[in-house]
N, C-alpha and C positions, 0 to 999 in steps of 0.2 A: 504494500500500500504506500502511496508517495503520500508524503507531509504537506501540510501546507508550505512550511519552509520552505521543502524543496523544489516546490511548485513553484513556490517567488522567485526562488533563485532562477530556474530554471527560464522563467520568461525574462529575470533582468539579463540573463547572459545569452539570450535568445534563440536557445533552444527548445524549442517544441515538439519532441518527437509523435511519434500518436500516441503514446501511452500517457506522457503528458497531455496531448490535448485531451484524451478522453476526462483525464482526473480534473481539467481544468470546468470544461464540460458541466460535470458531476458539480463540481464547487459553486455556480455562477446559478444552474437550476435550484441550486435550495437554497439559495438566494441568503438572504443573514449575514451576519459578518464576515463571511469567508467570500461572500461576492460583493462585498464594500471595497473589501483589502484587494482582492483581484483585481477588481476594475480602477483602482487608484493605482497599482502598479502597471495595468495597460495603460494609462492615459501617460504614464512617466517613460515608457518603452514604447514608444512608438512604432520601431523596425522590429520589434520581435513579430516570429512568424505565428500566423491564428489560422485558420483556416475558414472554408464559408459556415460551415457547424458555428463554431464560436462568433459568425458575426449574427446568426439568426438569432442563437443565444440575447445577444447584447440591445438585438432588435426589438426582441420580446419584452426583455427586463426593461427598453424605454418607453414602454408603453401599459409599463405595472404603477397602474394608479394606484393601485394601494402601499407604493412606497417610493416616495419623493424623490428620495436621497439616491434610491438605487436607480431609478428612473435619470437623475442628474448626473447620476458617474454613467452610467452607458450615453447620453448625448456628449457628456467630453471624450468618453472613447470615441466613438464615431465621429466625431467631427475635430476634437484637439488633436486628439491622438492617429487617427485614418483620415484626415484630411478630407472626411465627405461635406465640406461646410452644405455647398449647394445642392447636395438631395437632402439635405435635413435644418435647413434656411428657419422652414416655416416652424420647426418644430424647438430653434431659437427666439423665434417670435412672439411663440406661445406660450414659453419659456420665461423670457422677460416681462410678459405682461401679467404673466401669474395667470395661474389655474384654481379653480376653486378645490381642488385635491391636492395642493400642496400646502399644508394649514401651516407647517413652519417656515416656508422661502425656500427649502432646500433645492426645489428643481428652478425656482426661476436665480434662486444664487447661480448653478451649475449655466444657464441660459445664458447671463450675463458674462463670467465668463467664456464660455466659446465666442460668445461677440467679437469679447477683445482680440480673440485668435483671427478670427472672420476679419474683422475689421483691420486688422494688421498688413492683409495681402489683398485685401478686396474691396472697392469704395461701394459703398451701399449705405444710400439715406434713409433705409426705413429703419435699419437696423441701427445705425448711428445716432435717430431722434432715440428712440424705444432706451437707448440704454443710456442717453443723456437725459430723459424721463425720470428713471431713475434715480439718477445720480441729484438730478431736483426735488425729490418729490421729502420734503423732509419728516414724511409721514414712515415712510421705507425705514426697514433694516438697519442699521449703521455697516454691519459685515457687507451687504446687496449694494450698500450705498461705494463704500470701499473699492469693491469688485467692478463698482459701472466706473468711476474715475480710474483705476488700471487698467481698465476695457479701451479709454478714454486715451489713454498714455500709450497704449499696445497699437492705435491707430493711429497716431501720432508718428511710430516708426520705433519708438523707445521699447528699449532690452529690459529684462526681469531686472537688472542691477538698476540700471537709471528709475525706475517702476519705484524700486524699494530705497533709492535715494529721495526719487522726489515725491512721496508718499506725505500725506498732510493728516492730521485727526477731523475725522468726519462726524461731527455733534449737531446738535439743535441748532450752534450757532453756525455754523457753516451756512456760506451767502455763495449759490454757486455763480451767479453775479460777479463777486469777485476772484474765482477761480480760473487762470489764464486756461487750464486744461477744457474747462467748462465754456469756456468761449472761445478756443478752437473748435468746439463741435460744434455751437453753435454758429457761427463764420462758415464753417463747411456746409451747414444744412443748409446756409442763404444763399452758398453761390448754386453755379448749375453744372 
């Protein structure tokens, strides 16, 4: 029987034989904390090998309303981590604007991030207002609010370091008004 251990290792060093994928398989269907850990270590390993089983897998778990969280690591897989921004756009969209099945933010947290990955290589207004929404709405999350301003920086062209340099505390009093990252977005959505 392979460990979970082994299983992480085995995808960070990017090895998936089929006996790993089967156990990976097995890990990600019974969903729970062993396909939290899984899918936060696909979204960090990108080039490890999955096969189409494991993306049906991941397809399924994103569309399990009955858990946010695992719903929001399968949209960063698929789309941070597999690059599929544009066949699952909308489901970014849906993402940020929140669903009534996500009672704690965890899937439209997850939304807002991939944004910023989207938004890094790809110019797109609708998704640019939706997570500058966000980032205004000083009703939101403070963590949601955090995640749309580094969404904000990631489409800017700025790298995880520059991110975590120029990173600000996001409270009550936060004026996105005077936030120059905040009025880059807003500047983009006004040209054409």
């Amino acid at each position: 029987m392979i460990t979970m251990a082994q299983l992480i290792s085995a995808i960070e060093a990017h090895i998936m034989s089929p006996k790993y994928l089967t156990a990976l398989h097995a890990q990600l269907r019974k969903k729970g904390d062993g396909a939290y850990r899984f899918l936060s270590v696909m979204t960090m390993h990108t080039d490890a090998p999955f096969d189409s089983e494991t993306e049906e897998i991941v397809k399924q778990l994103l569309r399990d309303r009955a858990d946010a969280l695992l719903a929001g690591r399968a949209l960063q897989v698929l789309t941070t981590a597999w690059g599929r921004f544009t066949e699952f756009r909308g489901e970014i969209l849906d993402a940020i604007a929140g669903t009534e099945w996500d009672l704690d933010g965890d899937y439209k947290l997850a939304g807002v991030i991939c944004a910023g990955f989207y938004l890094a290589n790809i110019r797109d207004k609708e998704i640019l207002n939706a997570v500058l929404g966000r980032l205004g709405d000083s009703n939101e999350l403070t963590g949601t609010r955090q995640a749309a301003r580094d969404a904000l920086l990631r489409a800017m062209g700025k790298d995880s370091k520059e991110i975590v340099r120029t990173s600000i505390a996001i409270d009550k009093r936060y004026v996105p008004q005077r936030d120059p990252v905040a009025a880059w977005a807003a500047e983009q959505l006004a040209t054409s």
